[in-house]
VOGU-3710 file (C-alpha; in Angstrom, 3 decimals, decimal comma):
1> xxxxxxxxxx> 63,404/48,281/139,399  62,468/44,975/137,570  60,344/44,537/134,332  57,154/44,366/135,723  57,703/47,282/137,272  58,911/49,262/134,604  55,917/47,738/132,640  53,203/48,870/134,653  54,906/52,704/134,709  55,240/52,750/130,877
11> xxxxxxxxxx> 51,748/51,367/130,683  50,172/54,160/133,179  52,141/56,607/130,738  50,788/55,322/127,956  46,929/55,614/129,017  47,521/58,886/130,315  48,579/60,346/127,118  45,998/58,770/124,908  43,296/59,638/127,127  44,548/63,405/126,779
21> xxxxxxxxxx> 45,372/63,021/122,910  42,117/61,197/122,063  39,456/61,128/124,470  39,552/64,661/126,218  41,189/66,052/122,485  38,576/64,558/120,998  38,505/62,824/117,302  39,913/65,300/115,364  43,352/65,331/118,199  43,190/61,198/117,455
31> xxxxxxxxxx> 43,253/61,750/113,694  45,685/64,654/113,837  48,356/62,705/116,276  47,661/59,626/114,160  48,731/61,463/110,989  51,388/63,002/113,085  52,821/59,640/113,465  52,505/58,549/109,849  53,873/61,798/108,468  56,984/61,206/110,709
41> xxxxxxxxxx> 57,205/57,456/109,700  57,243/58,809/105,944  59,974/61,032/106,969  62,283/59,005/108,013  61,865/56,691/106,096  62,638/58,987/103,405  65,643/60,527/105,073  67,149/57,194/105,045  66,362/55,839/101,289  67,446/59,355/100,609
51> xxxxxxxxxx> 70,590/59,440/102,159  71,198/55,779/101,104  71,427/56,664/97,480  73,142/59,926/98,034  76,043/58,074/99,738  76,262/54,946/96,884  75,789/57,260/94,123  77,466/60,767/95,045  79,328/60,876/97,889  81,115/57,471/97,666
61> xxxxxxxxxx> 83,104/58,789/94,379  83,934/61,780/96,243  87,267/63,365/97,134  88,178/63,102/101,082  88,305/66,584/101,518  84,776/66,970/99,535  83,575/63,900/101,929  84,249/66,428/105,191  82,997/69,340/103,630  79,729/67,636/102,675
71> xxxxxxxxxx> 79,317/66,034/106,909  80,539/69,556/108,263  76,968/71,250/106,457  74,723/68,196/107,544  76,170/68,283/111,587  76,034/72,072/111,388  72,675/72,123/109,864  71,689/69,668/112,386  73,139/71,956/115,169  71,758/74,706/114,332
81> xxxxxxxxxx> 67,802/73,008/114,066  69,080/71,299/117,420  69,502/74,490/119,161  66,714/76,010/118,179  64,426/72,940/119,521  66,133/73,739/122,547  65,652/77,168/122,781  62,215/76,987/122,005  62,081/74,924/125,019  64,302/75,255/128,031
91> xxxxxxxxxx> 62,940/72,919/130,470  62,966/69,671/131,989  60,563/67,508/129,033  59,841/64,407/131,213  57,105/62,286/129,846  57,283/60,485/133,512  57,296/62,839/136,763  59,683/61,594/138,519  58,768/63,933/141,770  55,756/61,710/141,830
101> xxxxxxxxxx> 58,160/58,623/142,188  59,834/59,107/144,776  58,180/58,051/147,651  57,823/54,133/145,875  60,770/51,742/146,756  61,423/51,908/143,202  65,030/52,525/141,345  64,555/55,645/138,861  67,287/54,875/136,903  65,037/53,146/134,141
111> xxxxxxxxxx> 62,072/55,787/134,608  65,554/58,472/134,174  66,725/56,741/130,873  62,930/56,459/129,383  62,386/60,258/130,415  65,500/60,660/128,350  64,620/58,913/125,215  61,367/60,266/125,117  62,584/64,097/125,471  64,677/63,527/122,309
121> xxxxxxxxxx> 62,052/62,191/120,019  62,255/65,572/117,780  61,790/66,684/114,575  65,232/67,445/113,901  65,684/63,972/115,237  63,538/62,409/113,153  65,284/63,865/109,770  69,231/63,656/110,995  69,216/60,577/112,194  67,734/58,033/109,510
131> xxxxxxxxxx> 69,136/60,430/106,801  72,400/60,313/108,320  72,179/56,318/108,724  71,352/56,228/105,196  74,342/57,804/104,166  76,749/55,828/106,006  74,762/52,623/104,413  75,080/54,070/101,312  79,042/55,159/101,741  79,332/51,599/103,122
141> xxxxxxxxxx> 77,783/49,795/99,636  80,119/52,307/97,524  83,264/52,202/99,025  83,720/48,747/100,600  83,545/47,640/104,504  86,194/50,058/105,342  83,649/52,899/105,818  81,699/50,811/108,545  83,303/52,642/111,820  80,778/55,725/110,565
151> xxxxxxxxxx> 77,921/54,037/112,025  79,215/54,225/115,686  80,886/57,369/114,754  76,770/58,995/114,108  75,383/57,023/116,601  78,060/58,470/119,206  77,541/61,806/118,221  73,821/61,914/118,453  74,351/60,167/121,697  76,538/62,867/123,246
161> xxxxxxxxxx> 74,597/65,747/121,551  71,541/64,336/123,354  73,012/63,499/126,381  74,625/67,139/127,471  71,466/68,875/125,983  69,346/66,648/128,511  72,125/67,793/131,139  71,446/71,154/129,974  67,770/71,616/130,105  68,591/70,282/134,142
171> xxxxxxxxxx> 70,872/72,532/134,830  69,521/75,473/133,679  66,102/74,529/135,118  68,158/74,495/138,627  69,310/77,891/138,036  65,964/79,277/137,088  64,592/78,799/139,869  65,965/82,060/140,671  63,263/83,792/138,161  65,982/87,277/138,699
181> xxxxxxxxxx> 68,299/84,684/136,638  65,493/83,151/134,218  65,855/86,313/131,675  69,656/86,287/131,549  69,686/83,096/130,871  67,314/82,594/128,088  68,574/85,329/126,605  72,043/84,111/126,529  70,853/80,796/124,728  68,807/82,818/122,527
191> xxxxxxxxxx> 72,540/84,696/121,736  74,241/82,066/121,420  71,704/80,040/119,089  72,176/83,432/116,655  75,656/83,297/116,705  75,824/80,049/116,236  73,285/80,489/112,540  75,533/83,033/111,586  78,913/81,693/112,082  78,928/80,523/108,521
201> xxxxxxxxxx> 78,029/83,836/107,106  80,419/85,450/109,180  83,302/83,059/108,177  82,901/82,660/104,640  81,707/86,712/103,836  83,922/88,333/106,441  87,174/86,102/107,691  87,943/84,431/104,263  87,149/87,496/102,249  90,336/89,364/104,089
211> xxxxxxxxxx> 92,361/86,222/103,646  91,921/86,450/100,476  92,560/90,338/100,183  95,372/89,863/101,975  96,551/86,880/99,847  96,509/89,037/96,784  98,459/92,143/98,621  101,528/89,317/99,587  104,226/88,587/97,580  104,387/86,258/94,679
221> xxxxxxxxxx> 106,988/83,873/96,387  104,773/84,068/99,144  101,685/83,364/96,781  103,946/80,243/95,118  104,539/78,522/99,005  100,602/79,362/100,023  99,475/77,543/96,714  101,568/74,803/97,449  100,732/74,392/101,277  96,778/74,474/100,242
231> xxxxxxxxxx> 97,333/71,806/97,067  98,199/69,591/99,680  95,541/69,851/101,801  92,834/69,907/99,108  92,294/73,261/98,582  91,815/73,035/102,952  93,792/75,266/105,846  95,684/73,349/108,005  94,142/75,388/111,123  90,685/74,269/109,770
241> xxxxxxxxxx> 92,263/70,842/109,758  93,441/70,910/112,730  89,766/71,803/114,181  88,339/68,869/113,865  91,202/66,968/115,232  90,222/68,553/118,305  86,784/69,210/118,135  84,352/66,365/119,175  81,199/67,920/117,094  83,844/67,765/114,054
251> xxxxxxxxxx> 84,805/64,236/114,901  82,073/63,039/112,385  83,199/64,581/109,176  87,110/64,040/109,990  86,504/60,543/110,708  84,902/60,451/107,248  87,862/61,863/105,478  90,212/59,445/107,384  88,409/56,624/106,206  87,743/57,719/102,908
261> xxxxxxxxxx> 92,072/57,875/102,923  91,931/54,193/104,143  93,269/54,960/108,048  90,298/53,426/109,917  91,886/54,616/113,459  91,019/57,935/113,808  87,371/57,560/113,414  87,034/54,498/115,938  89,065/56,188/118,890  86,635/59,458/118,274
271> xxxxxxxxxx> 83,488/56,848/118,037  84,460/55,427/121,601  85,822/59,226/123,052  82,202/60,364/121,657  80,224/57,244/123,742  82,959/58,328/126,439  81,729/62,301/126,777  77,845/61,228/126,319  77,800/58,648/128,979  79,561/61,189/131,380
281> xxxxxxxxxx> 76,387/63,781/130,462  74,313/61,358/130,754  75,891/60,777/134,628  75,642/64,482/135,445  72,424/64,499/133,992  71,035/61,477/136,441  72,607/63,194/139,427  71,690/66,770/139,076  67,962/65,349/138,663  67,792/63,148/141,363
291> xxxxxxxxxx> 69,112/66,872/143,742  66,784/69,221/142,078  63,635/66,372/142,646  64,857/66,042/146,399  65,003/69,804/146,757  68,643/70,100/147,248  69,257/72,050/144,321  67,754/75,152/145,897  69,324/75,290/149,197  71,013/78,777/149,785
301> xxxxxxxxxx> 72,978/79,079/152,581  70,938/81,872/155,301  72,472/85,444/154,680  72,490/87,902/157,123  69,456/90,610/157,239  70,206/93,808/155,659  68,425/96,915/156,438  66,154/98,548/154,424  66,848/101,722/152,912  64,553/104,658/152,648
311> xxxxxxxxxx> 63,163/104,699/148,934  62,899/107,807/147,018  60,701/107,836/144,093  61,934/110,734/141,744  59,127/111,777/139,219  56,399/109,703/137,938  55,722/106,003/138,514  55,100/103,836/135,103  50,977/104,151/135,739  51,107/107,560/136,732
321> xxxxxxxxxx> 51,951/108,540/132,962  49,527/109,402/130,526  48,966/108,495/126,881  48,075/111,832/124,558  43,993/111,023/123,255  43,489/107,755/124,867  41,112/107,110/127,864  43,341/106,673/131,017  42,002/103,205/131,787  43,017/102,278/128,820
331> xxxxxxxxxx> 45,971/104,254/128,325  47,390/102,942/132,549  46,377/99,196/131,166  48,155/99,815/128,422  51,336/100,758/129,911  50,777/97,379/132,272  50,587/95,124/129,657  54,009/96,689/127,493  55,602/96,087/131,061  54,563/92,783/131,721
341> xxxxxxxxxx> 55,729/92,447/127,932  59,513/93,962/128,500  59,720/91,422/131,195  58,575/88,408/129,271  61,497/86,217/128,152  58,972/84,633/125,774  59,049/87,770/124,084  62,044/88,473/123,718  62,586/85,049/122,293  59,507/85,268/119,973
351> xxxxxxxxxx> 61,861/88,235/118,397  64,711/86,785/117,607  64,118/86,642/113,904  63,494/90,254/113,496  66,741/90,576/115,463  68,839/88,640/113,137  67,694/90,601/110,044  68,788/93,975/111,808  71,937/92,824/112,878  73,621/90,479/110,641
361> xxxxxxxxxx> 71,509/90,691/107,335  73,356/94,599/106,809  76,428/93,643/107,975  76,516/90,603/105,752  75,590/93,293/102,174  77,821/96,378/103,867  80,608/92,923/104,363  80,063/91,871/100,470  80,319/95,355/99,326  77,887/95,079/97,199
371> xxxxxxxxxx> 74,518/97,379/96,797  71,435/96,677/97,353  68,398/97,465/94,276  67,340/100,597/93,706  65,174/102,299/91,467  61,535/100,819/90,610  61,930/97,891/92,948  62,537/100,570/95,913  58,857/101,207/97,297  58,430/97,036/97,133
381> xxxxxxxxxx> 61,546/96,754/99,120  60,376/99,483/101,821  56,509/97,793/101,723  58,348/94,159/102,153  60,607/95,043/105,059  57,508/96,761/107,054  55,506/93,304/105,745  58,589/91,227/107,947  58,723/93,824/111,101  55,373/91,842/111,770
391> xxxxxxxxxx> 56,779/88,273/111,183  57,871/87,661/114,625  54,843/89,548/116,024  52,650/86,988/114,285  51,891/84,825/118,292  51,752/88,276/120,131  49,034/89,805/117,885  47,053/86,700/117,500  47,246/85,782/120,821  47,191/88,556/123,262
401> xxxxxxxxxx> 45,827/86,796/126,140  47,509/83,496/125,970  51,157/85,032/127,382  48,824/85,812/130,307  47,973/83,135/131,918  46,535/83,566/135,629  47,117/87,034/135,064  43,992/87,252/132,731  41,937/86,962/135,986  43,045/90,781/136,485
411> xxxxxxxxxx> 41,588/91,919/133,434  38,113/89,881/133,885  38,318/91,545/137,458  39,196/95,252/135,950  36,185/97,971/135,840  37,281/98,681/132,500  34,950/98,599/129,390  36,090/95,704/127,685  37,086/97,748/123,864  39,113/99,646/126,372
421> xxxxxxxxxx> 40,891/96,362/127,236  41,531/95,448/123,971  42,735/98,944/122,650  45,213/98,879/125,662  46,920/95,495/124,582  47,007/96,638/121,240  48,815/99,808/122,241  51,233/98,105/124,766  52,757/96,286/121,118  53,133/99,950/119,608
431> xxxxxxxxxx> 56,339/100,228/120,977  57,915/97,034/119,301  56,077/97,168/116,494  56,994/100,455/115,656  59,766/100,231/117,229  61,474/97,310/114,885  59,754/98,688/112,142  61,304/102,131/112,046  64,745/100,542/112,553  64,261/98,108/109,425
441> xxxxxxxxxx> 63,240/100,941/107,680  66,408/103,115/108,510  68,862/100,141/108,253  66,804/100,075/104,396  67,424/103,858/103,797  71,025/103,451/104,728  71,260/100,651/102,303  69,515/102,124/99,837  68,975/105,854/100,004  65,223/106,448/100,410
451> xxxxxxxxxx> 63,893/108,981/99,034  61,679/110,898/101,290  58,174/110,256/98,914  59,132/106,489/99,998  59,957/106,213/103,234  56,887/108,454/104,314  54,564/106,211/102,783  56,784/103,181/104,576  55,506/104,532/107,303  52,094/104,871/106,529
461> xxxxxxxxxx> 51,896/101,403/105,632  53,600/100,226/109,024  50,654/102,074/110,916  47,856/100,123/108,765  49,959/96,894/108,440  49,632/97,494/112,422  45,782/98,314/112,771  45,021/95,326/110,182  46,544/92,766/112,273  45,053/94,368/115,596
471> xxxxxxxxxx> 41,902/93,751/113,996  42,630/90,453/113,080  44,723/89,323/116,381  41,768/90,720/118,164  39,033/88,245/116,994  41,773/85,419/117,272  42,529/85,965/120,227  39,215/85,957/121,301  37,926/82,923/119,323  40,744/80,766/119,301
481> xxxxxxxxxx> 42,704/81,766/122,809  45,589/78,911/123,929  47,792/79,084/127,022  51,704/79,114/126,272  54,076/77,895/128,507  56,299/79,888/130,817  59,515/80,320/129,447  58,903/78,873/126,372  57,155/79,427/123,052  55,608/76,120/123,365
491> xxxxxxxxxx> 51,513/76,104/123,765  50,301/74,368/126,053  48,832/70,865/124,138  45,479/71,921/122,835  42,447/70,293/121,482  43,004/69,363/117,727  40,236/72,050/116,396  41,955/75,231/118,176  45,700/73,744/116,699  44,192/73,386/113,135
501> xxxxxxxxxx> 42,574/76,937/113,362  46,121/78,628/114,919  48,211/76,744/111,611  45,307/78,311/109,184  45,343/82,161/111,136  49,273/81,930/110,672  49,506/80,244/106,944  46,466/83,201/106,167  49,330/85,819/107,047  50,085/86,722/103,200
511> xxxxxxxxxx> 46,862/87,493/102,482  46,472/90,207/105,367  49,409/91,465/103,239  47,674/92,243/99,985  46,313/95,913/101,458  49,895/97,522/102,058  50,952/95,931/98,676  48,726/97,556/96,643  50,020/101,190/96,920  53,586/100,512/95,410
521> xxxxxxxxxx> 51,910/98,279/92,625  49,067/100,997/91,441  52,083/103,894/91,726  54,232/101,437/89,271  51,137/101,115/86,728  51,075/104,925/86,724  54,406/105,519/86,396  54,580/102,696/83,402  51,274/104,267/81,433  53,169/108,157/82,160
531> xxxxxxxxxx> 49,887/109,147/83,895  51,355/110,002/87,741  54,510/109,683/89,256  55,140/106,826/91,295  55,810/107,990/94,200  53,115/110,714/94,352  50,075/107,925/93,906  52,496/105,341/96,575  51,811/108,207/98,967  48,153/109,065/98,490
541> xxxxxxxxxx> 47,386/105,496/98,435  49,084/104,916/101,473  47,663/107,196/103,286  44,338/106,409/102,229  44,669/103,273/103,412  46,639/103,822/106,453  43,017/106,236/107,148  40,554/103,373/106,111  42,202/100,594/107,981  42,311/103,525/111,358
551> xxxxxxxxxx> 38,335/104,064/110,838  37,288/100,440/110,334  39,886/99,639/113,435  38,132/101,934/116,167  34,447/100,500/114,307  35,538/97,061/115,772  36,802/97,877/118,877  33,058/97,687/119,972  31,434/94,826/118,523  35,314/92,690/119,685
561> xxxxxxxxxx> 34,663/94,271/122,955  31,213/92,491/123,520  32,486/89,548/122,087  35,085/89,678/124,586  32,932/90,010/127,815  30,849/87,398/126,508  33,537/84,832/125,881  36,128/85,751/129,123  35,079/82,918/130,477  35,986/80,630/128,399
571> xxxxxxxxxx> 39,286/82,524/127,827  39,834/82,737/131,439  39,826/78,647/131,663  42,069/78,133/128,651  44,941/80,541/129,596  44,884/79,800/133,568  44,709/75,984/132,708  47,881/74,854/132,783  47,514/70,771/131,035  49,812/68,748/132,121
//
């Protein structure tokens, strides 16, 4: 491909995504992308003055072994934002289709490396980067030129990080294709991006704590040679040492500490191994795209024809069942939906911070050994965990119809009076909500020892914590509806009015909060003036409310209902409009 070539592609690109920013966005989209711009401009700029002055004035006086420490917490940190841009979106990002290429007697190479570029222009991008430039600059003015192989040493890593991610996102788009494989895999990522956050905690609060138990249980002559084998090493292992010898995402922070001990080698044969392992992901990358464009990525070999076995259903099917006082429209739409739900991977993924406070947030105390607060604070702590079971809810509740898509054509289609509809997709999230929110609450008592006049009124709260936001997710999802993406919790770009209203619905979160929060606090005023027990006005007031918020929640399921049939139209074309 030559220049002009190139030129005209790039300049296509370029009209195409200001005519969807700007003219079909509107002028609010134009003044939101162009403060978009600005406010990322300001950030990196400030990452690197930032990091400039950090590195003269801090880390250039610093020890060698604090100089790795300090470049081990900004890669990991950078990791761990890295994988969660990923997992928020595994899929090819190509700001050029190259599928509509490929009949042109053009080379894609250059359309291939632009794609590239363009995929990676990230937040977590934005801040490394400069910041990390910054720093080297800065460890460059303090300590002399001897600190200049850094700069090829970041530049490397960021350039194999992004390369084999951009490999990544191809290859596991060629194995979704198989949508029997699609859940496995995102879930896997989604696994691995938790272990990954927690591998600090775990090291520090679980593998160094028994080191250091079993340090003090050894002898003193043993104690005497340990001492002396750590002294030498800075207060460092030698195994955790000998990591980033081998390591390439470690490369960074021991090439620091090399050069900070005046041996420059190290750090420029890992700069040139790290341009080494990027431009062969880079490679793979290039090749596996140019098969899964040409189709050859999903050619299975024929397989013989197997017979079909007799099927015998045993008992009832899923719509067969019947929820206890709910109408059965509603009650076999509402089993639908928590199907279609189960089988979402953009659930599942949407979940993953409730999932890390039930797993590793108890094992982390129960590792520490120490207890969690009791007394006074214990009603707050029970009202705050049932406040976070509905954290990672906060995109299902708010909008119901937007996971979807063409499948909202079913429910326009459905005889089914439309506060019916709405009660069923509120009662398909029963089972998570409750669900997670029971299980927070017993991971709490076991923490803490509930007393029964508190974890009653938990409950309580969890049901009108629950009706509250149905209320509210209801009318936002009915005002402000936007598709999202499949496999992904990505929306689908949006017009700049319905993204400002979606940031205000989620930053207003808190304040739907207030209701379930006032219980504990009017129980600890009584108990402080000696008029009632705690506990005793916690529980009236709880379920009070939890009776209040029920009666105004079936009140609105008719006046949301006509606001629903009135506006499925519009809904219909936002959610089955997939913008490209």
């Amino acid at each position: 491909m030559n220049w002009s070539q190139l030129r005209t592609v790039l300049w296509l690109r370029w009209r195409l995504t200001w005519n969807q920013w700007c003219r079909r966005g509107g002028g609010l989209s134009a003044v939101l992308t162009i403060l978009a711009v600005a406010v990322g401009f300001v950030i990196a700029l400030g990452g690197c003055v930032a990091g400039t002055i950090a590195g003269a004035v801090g880390l250039s006086k610093a020890p060698p072994q604090v100089m790795l420490l300090v470049w081990d917490v900004i890669i990991f940190v950078f990791l761990f934002l890295w994988m969660l841009g990923v997992l928020a979106e595994i899929q090819r990002s190509e700001t050029i289709d190259l599928g509509r290429l490929l009949h042109l007697p053009v080379s894609l190479k250059w359309i291939f490396v632009v794609n590239y570029l363009a995929s990676h222009l990230t937040l977590s991008l934005i801040v490394f980067l400069p910041g990390a430039l910054g720093l080297c600059a800065g460890l460059l003015w303090g300590r002399g030129w001897v600190m200049i192989p850094m700069i090829p040493l970041v530049l490397g890593f960021v350039f194999m990080i992004t390369a084999w991610t951009y490999c990544l996102r191809g290859w596991l788009v060629a194995l979704m294709v198989n949508k029997r494989r699609r859940r496995s895999i995102l879930m896997g990522v989604t696994l691995a991006a938790i272990l990954l956050g927690q591998f600090p905690n775990l090291y520090f609060n679980v593998i160094l704590r028994q080191d250091r138990l079993r340090a003090d249980q050894s002898q003193p002559d043993n104690q005497t040679s340990g001492q002396k084998t750590s002294s030498e090493h800075g207060g460092l292992s030698a195994e955790f040492l000998k990591a980033h010898r081998y390591v390439p995402p470690l490369w960074v922070a021991n090439g620091a500490m090399r050069l900070a001990e005046g041996n420059a080698g190290p750090a420029v044969w890992e700069s040139m191994a790290l341009l080494v392992i990027g431009a062969a992901g880079l490679a793979r990358a290039y090749r596996s795209t140019i098969r899964f464009y040409q189709g050859q990525e999903q050619e299975n070999p024929a397989q013989k024809p197997v017979r079909e076995k007799a099927v015998h259903i045993r008992g009832k099917s899923l719509l067969e069942r019947r929820v206890p006082g709910v109408p059965e429209e509603a009650a076999a739409l509402a089993l639908a939906c928590f199907r279609s739900l189960t089988r979402a991977p953009e659930v599942k993924m949407s979940l993953i911070t409730n999932l890390i406070v039930l797993v590793f947030v108890p094992a982390a105390i129960l590792s520490r050994g120490s207890p969690a607060p009791g007394g006074s604070a214990t009603p707050f702590l029970a009202t705050a965990a049932v406040a976070f079971t509905f954290f990672g809810l906060l995109q299902l509740m708010f909008n119901q119809f937007g996971f979807d898509r063409d499948g909202f054509r079913a429910l326009v289609l459905l005889p089914v009076e439309r506060r019916h509809t709405l009660l069923a997709k509120n009662l398909s999230l029963v089972p998570i909500a409750f669900g997670m929110g029971v299980a927070l609450l017993a991971i709490l008592n076991a923490l803490v020892d509930l007393p029964l006049l508190v974890f009653l009124p938990a409950c309580l709260q969890l049901v009108a914590t629950f009706l509250l936001l149905s209320i509210a997710g209801n009318f936002l999802s009915i005002m402000v509806p936007y598709r999202i993406s499949a496999g992904s919790l990505k929306p689908t770009k949006a017009a700049g009015k319905t993204t400002l209203l979606i940031f205000f619905s989620h930053l207003l979160f808190p304040v739907a909060m207030v209701p379930i929060f006032i219980p504990p606090t009017l129980g600890w005023l009584s108990d402080s003036l000696q008029l009632w027990p705690a506990t005793i006005v916690n529980a009236g007031l709880s379920l009070l409310l939890a009776a209040l918020v029920g009666f105004i929640y079936w009140l609105s399921l008719g006046s949301l209902g006509d606001l629903l049939q009135r506006r499925e139209k519009e809904i219909l074309q936002v959610v089955s409009h997939e913008v490209e």
